[in-house]
C-alpha positions as a printed Julia matrix, in Angstrom:
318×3 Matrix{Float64}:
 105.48  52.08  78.05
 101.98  51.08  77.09
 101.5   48.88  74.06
  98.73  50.29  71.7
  95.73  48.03  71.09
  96.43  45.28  68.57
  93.51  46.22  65.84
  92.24  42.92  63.86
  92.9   42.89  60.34
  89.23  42.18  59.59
  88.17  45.52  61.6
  91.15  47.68  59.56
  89.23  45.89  56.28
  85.94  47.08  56.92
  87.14  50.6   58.41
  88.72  50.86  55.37
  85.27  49.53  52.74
  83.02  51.93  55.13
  85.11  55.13  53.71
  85.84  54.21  50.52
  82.77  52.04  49.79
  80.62  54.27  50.89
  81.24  56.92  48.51
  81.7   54.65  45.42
  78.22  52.96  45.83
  76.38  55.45  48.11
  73.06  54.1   48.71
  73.9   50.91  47.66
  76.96  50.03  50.13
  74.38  49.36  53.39
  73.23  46.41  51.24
  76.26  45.72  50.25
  78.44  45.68  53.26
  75.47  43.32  54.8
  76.0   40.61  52.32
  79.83  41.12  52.53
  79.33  40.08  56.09
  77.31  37.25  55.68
  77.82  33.66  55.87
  79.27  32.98  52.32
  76.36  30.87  49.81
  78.51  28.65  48.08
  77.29  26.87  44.2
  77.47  23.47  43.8
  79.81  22.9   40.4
  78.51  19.13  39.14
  81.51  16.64  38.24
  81.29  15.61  34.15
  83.59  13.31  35.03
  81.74  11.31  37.65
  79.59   8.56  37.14
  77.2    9.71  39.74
  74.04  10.65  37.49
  71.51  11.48  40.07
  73.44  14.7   41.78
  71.34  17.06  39.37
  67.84  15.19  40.38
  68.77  15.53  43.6
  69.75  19.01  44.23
  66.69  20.1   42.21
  64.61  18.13  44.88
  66.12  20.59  47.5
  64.95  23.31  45.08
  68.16  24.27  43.66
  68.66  25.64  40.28
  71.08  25.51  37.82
  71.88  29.53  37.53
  73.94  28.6   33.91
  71.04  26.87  31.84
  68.66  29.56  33.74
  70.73  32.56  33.07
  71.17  31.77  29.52
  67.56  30.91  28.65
  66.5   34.64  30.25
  69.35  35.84  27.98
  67.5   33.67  25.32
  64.45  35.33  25.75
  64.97  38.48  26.02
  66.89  38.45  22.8
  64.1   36.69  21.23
  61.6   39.93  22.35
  63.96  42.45  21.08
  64.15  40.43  18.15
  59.87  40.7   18.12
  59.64  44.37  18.5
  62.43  45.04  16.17
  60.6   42.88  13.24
  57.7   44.68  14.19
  59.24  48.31  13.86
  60.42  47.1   10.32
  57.41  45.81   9.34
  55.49  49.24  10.44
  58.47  51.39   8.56
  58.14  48.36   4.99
  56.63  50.05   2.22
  56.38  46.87   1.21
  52.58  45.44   1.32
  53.76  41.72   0.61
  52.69  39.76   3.8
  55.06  37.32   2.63
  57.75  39.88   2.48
  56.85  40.11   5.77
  57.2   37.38   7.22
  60.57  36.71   5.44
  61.52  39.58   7.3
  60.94  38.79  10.76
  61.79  35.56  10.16
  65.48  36.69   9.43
  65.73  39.29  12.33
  64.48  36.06  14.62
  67.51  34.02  13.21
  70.08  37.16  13.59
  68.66  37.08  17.34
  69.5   33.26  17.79
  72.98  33.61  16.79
  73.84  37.37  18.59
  76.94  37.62  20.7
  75.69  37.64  23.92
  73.96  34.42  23.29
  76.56  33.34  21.4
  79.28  33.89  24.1
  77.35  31.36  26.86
  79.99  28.76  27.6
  79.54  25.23  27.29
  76.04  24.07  28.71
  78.36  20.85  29.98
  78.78  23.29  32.92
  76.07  23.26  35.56
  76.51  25.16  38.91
  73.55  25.36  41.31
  72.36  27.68  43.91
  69.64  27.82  46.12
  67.04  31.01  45.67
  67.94  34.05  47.67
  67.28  34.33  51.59
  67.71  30.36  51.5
  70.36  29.5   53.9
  70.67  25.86  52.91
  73.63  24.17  52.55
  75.18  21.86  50.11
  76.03  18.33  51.42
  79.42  17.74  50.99
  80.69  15.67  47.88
  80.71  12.34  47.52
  82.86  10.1   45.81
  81.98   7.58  42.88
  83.19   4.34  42.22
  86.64   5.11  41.1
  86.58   7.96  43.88
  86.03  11.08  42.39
  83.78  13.15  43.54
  80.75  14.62  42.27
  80.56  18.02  42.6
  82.67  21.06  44.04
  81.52  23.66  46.29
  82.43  27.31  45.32
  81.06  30.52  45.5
  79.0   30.55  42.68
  80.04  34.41  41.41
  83.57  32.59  40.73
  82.49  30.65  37.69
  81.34  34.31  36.04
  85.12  34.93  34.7
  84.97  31.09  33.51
  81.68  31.48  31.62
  82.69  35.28  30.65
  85.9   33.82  28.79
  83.54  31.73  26.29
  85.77  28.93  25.25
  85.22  27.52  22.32
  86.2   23.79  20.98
  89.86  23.14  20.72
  90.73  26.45  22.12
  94.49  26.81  23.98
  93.46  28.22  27.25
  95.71  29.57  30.07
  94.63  29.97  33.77
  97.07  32.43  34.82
  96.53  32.69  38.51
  95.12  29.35  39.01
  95.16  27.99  42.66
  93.36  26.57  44.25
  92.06  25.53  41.3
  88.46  26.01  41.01
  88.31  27.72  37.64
  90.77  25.22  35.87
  87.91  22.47  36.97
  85.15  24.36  36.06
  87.36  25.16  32.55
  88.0   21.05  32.53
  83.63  20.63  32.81
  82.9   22.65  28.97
  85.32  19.15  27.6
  86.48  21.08  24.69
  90.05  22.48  25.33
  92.09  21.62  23.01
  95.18  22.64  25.45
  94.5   23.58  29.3
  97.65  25.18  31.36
  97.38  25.76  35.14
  99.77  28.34  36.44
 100.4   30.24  40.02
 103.24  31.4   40.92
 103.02  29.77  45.22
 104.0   26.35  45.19
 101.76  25.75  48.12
  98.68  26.54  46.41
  99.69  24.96  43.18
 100.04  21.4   45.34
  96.56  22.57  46.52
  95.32  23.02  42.52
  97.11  19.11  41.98
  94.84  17.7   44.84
  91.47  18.85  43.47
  92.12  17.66  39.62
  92.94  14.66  41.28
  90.18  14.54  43.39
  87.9   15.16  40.09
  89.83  14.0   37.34
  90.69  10.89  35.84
  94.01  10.48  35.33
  94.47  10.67  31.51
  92.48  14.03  31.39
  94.74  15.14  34.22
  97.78  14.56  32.34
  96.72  16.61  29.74
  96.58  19.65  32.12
  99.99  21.34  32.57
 100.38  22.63  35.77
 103.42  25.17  36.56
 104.6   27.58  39.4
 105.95  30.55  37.37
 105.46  34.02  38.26
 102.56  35.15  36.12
 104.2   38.06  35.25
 106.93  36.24  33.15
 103.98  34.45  31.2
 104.68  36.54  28.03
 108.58  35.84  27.48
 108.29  32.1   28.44
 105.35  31.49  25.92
 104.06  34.68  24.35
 101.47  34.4   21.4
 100.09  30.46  22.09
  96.4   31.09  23.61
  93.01  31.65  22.47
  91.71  32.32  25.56
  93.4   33.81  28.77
  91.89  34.0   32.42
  94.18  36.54  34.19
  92.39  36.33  37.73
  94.59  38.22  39.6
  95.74  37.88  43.84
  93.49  40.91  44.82
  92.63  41.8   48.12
  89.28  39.74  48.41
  86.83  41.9   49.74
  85.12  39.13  51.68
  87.58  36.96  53.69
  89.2   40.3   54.78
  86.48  41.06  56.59
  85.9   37.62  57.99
  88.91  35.79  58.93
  91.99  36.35  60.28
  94.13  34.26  58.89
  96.13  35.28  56.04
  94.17  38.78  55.78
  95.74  41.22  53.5
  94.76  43.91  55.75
  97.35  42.93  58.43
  99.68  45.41  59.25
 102.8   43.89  58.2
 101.56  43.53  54.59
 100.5   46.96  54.12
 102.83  47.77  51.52
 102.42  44.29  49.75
  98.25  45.7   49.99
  99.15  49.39  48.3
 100.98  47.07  45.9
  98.3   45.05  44.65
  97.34  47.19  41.53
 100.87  47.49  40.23
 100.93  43.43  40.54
  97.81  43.38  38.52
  98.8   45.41  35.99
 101.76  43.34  35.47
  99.6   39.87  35.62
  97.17  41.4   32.77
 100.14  42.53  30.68
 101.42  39.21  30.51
  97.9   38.01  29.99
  97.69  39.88  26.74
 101.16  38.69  25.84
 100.56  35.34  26.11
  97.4   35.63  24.04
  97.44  34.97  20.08
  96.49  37.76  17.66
  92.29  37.64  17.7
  92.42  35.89  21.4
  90.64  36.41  24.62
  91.55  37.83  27.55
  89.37  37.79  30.68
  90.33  39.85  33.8
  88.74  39.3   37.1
  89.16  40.41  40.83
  87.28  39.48  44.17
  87.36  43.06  44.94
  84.82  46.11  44.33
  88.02  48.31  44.6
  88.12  50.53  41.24
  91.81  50.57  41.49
  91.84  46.64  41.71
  89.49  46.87  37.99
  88.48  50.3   36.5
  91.78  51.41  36.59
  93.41  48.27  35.98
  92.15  47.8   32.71
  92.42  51.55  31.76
């Protein structure tokens, strides 16, 4: 009898973003599927704890930018404008004809501006990540090591460090990494130098030997101990240690939009782990549940995917 035609996991993924894509973001998914494609732009994430000083200097000579600082001074600014035109509305509705008054006036709606949550919630500016400009195809050298051999920066896709800076920690915060391997967010978490507590958790043993090899590839070793680094399944997060963290970064196995359409290996789209794929959401559900438990009254919880899948995030969260 004839075999049917093997069908690569990587076509079955984008078969699959072409009809469901398509109709989420319309117009937009051309764009979209062309950049899911493409050759992935990865963000150089400097080392705080190397004593290379020149890596900054030296990336900005390539004309790289550091999309943190430059992200929050737009946010900065823009704040500041609103601020401007909402002191001026006031000061066209005072009845008031003090100029001092005034001035007073617009002087406090600039300070309410400087301290607003979205300015407040920028993350540490110890953490630097560039990126070159769009359409530039550079690519990062790879890192080097220092003295005492740790390296001075880590290559990651740059969109990665968005749940990191989106979870706002704050000095001597208890933070949990929930989903942790292979470990780039725990470093990046390790670069603000103001967790009070830092625990590493994912639930394959594989990948949390992975997560071991890049804090000690970036780490010193008395900041490493500090980190606690388990293999529990997420999901039991809340029963082991329920209540003990400020801040919680549930990113949660998803099926990673990009490397299923561009490798092979280890693509969710394979036909043997369909059902583990149609099972993703119920797994995620699960992971943020035990996210929240493990959070303290008044704590953070930050939940993040690598998919555009509503059912992997809308309807997750709802």
């Amino acid at each position: 009898a004839a075999t049917a035609p093997r069908i690569p996991p990587t076509r079955l993924a984008l078969h699959h973003f072409d009809t469901n894509y398509s109709l989420q973001l319309r117009d937009l998914w051309p764009s979209v599927r062309a950049s899911l494609l493409c050759e992935q732009k990865y963000g150089a994430l400097l080392n705080n704890f190397s004593s290379v000083n020149h890596v900054a200097q030296e990336l900005e000579l390539l004309n790289a930018t550091d999309f943190v600082s430059k992200a929050s001074k737009k946010t900065q600014g823009s704040q500041r404008g609103a601020a401007v035109e909402e002191a001026e509305r006031r000061e066209c509705r005072s009845q008031d004809g003090s100029g001092e008054g005034r001035t007073v006036m617009q002087a406090e709606t600039m300070a309410r501006a400087e301290v607003s949550p979205p300015l407040r919630a920028c993350v540490s500016p110890n953490i630097k990540c560039y990126t070159f400009p769009r359409g530039d195809i550079t690519r990062f050298r790879p890192a080097r090591p220092d003295i005492l051999g740790l390296l001075d920066c880590y290559l990651m896709d740059a969109a990665s460090l968005l749940p990191v800076l989106a979870l706002s920690v704050q000095p001597d915060d208890f933070v949990l990494d929930l989903c942790a391997a292979p470990g780039g967010k725990t470093l990046a978490l390790l670069q603000t130098g103001i967790c009070g507590y830092l625990a590493a958790n994912d639930v394959s043993v594989s990948r949390t030997k992975r997560l071991h090899q890049i804090l000690h590839s970036y780490v010193p070793k008395e900041i490493r101990e500090t980190v606690s680094v388990t293999s529990y399944d997420g999901r039991d997060w809340g029963e082991l240690k329920g209540g003990t963290f400020h801040k919680v970064l549930v990113d949660v196995p998803c099926t990673t939009d990009r490397h299923s359409v561009m490798e092979e290996e280890n693509n969710i789209f394979h036909k043997r782990r369909t059902k583990e794929r149609q099972m993703l959401p119920m797994l995620q559900l699960q992971l943020l549940m035990a996210g929240i438990l493990a959070t303290k009254p008044g704590g953070e919880v930050v939940y993040s995917t690598c998919s555009l899948c509503p059912l992997q995030n809308e309807c997750v969260i709802e």
